[in-house]
TIVEXBA-307380 format. One record per atom (N, C-alpha, C): residue number from 1; residue in one letter; chain; atom name; x negated, y, z. Coordinates in pm, 1 decimal, decimal comma, always signed. Example, Ala and Ser with C-alpha at 12.3 -4.5 7.8 and 13.67 -1.06 7.14 Angstrom:
- 1|A|A|N|-1319,0|-569,0|+780,0 $
- 1|A|A|CA|-1230,0|-450,0|+780,0 $
- 1|A|A|C|-1320,0|-330,0|+780,0 $
- 2|S|A|N|-1285,0|-225,0|+708,0 $
- 2|S|A|CA|-1367,0|-106,0|+714,0 $
- 2|S|A|C|-1290,0|+3,0|+787,0 $
//
This chain:
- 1|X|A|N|-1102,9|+4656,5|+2870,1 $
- 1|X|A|CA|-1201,5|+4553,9|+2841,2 $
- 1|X|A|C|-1128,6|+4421,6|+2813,2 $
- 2|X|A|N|-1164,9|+4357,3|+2688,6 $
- 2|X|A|CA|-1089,5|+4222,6|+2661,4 $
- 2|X|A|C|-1215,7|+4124,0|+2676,3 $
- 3|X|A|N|-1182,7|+3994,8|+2738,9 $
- 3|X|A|CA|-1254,8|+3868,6|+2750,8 $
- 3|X|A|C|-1211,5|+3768,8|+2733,9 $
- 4|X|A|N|-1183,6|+3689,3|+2635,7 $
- 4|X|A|CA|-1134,0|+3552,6|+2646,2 $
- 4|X|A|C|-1002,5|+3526,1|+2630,7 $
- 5|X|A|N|-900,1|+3622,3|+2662,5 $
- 5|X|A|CA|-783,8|+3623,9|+2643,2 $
- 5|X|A|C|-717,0|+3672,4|+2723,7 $
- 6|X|A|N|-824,4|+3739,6|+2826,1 $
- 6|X|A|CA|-779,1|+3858,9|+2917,5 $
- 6|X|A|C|-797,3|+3939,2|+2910,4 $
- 7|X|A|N|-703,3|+4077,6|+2975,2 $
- 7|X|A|CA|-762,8|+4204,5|+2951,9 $
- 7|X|A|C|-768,7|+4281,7|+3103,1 $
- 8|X|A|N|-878,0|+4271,9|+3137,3 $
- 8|X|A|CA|-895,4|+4381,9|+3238,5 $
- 8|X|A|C|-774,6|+4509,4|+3281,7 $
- 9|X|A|N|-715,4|+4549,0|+3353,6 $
- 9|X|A|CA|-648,6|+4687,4|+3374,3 $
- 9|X|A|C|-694,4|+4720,6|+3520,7 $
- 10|X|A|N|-670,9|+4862,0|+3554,1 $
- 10|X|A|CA|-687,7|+4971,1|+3641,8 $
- 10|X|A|C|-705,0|+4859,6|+3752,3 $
- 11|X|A|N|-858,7|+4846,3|+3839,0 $
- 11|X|A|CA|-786,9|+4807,4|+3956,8 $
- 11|X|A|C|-868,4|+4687,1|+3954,0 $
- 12|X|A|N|-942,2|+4648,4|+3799,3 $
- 12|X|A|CA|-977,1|+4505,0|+3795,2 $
- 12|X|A|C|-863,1|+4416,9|+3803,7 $
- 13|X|A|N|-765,1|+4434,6|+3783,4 $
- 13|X|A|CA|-643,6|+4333,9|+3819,9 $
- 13|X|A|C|-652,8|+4294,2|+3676,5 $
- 14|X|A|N|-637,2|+4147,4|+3600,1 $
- 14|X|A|CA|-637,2|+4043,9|+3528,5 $
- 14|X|A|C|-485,2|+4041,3|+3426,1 $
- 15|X|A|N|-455,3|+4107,5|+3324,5 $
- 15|X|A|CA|-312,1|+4088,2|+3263,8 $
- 15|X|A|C|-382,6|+3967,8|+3149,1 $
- 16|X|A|N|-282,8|+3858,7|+3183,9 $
- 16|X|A|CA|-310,2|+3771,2|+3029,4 $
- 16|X|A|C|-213,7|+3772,5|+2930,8 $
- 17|X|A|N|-263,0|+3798,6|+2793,3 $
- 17|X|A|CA|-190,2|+3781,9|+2667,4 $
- 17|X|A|C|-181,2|+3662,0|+2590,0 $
- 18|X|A|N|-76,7|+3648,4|+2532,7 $
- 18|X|A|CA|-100,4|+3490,3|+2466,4 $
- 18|X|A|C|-199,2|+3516,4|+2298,9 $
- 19|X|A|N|-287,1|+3469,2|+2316,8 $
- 19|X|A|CA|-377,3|+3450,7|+2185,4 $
- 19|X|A|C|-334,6|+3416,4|+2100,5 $
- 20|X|A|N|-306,6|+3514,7|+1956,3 $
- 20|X|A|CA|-236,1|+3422,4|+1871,1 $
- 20|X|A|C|-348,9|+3367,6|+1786,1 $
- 21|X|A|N|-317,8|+3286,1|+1752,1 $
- 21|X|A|CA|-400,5|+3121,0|+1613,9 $
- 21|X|A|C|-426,6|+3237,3|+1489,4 $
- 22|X|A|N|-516,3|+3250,3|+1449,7 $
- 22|X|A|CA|-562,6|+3277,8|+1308,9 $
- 22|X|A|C|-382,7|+3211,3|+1183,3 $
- 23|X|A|N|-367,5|+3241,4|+1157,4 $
- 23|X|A|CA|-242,8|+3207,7|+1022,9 $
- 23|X|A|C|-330,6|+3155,9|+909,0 $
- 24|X|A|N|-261,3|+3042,2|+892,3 $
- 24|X|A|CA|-327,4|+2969,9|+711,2 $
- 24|X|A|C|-202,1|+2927,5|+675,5 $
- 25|X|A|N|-241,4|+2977,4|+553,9 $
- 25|X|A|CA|-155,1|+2893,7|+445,3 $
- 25|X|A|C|-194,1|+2868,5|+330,0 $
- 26|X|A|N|-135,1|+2764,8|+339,0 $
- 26|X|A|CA|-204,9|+2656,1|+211,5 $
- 26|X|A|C|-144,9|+2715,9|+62,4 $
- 27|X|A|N|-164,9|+2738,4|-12,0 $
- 27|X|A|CA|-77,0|+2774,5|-112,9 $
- 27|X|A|C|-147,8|+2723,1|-240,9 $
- 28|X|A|N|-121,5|+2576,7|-220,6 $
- 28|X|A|CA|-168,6|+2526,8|-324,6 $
- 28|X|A|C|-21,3|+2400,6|-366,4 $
- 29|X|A|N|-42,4|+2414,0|-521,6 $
- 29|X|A|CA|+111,6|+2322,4|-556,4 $
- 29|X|A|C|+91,2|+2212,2|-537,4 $
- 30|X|A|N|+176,2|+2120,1|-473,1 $
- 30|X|A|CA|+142,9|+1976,2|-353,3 $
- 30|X|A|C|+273,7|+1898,4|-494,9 $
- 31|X|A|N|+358,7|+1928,4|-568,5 $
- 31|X|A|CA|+431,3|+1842,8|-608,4 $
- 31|X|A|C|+390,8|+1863,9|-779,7 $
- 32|X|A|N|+507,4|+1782,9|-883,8 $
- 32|X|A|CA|+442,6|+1724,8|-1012,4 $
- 32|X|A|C|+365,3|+1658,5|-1017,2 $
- 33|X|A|N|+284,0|+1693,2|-1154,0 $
- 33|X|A|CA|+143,0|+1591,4|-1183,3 $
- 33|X|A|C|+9,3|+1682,1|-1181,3 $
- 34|X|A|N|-48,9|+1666,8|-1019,0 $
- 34|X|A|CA|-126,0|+1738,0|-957,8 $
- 34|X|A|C|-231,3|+1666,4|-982,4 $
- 35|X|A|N|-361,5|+1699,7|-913,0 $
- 35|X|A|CA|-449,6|+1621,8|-853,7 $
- 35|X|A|C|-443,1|+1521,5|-723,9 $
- 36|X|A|N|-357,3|+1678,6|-618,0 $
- 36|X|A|CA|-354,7|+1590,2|-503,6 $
- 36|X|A|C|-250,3|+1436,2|-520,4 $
- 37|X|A|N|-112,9|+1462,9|-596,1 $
- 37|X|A|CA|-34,3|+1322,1|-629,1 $
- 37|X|A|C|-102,9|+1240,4|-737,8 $
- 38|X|A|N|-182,6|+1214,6|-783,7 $
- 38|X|A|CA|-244,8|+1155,0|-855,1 $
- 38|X|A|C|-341,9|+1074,5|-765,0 $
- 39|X|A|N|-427,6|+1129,1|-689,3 $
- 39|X|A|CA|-481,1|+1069,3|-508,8 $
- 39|X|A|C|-372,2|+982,2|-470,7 $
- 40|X|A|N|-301,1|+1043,5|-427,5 $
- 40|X|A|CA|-193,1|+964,5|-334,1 $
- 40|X|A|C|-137,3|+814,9|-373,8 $
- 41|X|A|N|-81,4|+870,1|-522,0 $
- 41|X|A|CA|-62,5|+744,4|-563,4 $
- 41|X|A|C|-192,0|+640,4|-608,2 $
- 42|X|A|N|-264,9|+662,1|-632,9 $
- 42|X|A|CA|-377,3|+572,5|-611,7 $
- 42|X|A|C|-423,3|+512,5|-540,1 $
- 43|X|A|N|-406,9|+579,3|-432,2 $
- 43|X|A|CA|-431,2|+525,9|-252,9 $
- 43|X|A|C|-336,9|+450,6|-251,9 $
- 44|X|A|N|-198,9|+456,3|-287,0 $
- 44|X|A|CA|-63,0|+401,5|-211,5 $
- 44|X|A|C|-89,9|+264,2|-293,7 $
- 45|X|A|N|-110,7|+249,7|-401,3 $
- 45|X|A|CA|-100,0|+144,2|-502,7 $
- 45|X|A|C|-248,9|+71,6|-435,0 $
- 46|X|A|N|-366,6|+102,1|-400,3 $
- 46|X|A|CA|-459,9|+38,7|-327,8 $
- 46|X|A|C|-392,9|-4,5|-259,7 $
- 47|X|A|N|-331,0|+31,6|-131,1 $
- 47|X|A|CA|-274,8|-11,8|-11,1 $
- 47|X|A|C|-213,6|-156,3|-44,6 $
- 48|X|A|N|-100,2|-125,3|-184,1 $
- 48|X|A|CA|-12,9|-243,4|-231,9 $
- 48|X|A|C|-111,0|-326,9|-237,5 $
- 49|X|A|N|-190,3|-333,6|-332,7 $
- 49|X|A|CA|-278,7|-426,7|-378,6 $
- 49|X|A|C|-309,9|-523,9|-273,4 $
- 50|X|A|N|-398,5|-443,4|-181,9 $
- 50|X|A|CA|-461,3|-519,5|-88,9 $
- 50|X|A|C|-400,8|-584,9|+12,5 $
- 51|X|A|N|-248,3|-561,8|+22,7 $
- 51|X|A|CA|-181,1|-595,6|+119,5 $
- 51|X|A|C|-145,1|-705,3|+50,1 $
- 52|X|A|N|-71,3|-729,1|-107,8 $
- 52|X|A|CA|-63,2|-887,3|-179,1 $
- 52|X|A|C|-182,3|-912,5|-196,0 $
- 53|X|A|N|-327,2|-911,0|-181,6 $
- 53|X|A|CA|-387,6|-1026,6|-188,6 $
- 53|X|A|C|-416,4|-1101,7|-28,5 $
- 54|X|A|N|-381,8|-1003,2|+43,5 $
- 54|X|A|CA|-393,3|-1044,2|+220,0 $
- 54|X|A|C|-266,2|-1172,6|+252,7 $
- 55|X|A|N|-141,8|-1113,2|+151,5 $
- 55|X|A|CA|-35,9|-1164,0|+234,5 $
- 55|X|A|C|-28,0|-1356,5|+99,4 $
- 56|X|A|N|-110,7|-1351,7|+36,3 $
- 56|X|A|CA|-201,2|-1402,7|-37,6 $
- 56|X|A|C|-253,6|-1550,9|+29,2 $
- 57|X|A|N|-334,6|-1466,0|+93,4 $
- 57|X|A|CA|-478,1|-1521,3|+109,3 $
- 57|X|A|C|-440,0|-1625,4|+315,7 $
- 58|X|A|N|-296,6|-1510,2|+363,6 $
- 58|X|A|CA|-210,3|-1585,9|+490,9 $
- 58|X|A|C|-160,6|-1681,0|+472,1 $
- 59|X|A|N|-27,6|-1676,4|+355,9 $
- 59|X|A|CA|+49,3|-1745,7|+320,0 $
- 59|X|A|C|+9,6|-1908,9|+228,8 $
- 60|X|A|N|-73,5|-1887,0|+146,2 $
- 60|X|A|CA|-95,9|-1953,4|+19,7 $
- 60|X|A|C|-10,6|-1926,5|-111,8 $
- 61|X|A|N|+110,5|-1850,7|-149,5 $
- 61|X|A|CA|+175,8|-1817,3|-211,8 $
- 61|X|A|C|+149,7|-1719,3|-249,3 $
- 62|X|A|N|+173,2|-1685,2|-352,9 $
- 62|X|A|CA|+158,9|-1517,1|-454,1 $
- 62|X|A|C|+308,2|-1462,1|-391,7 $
- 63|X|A|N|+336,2|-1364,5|-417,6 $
- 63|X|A|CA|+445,7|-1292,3|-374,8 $
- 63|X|A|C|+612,5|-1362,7|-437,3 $
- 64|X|A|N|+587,7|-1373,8|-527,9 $
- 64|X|A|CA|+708,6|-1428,9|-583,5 $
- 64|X|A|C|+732,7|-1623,7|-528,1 $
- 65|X|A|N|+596,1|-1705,7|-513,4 $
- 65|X|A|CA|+640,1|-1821,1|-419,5 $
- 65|X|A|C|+695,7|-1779,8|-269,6 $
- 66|X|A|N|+638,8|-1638,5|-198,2 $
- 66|X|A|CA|+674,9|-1648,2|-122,0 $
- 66|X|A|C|+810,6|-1583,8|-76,0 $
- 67|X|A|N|+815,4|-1531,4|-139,7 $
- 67|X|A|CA|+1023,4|-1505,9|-182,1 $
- 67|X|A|C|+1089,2|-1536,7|-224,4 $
- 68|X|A|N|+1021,5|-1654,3|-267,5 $
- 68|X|A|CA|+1128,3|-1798,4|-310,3 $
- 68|X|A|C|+1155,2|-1907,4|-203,8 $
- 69|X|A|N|+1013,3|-1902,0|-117,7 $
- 69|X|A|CA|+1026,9|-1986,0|+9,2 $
- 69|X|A|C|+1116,2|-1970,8|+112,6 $
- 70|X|A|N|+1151,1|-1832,2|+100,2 $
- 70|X|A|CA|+1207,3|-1769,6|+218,3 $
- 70|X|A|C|+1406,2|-1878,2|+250,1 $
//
C-alpha cells in the first residue's frame, strides 16, 4: 500500500522513499533572434530608459552633464 510517500510493509511498519519531482524540460530555443530575446531586450532597454530619466529628474543633468560633473 503506497500513501503520500510511504509505503506500508509486513507488520504495518512505515518504509519511506524519496519522491521523485515530475522532469520538465524546456526545449524551446532561448538564443538568436527569438521571441523570447526580442522581450528581453525590450525590457532591458525600458529599464535603461527609465533609469536616465530618474537619474534625470535626481540630478538635474542629462547623462552626459552628469559625467562631465563628475
Amino acid at each position: 500500500m503506497t500513501t503520500r510517500g510511504y509505503t506500508t510493509e509486513e507488520g504495518n511498519r512505515i518504509n519511506n522513499f524519496a519522491v521523485e519531482p515530475k522532469m520538465y524540460v524546456d526545449e524551446t530555443v532561448k538564443s538568436g533572434f527569438t521571441e523570447y530575446s526580442e522581450q528581453l531586450n525590450g525590457r532591458l532597454a525600458m529599464i535603461g530608459f527609465v533609469s536616465l530619466l530618474a537619474l534625470e529628474a535626481f540630478t538635474g543633468h542629462g547623462i552626459v552633464g552628469w559625467l562631465t560633473s563628475l
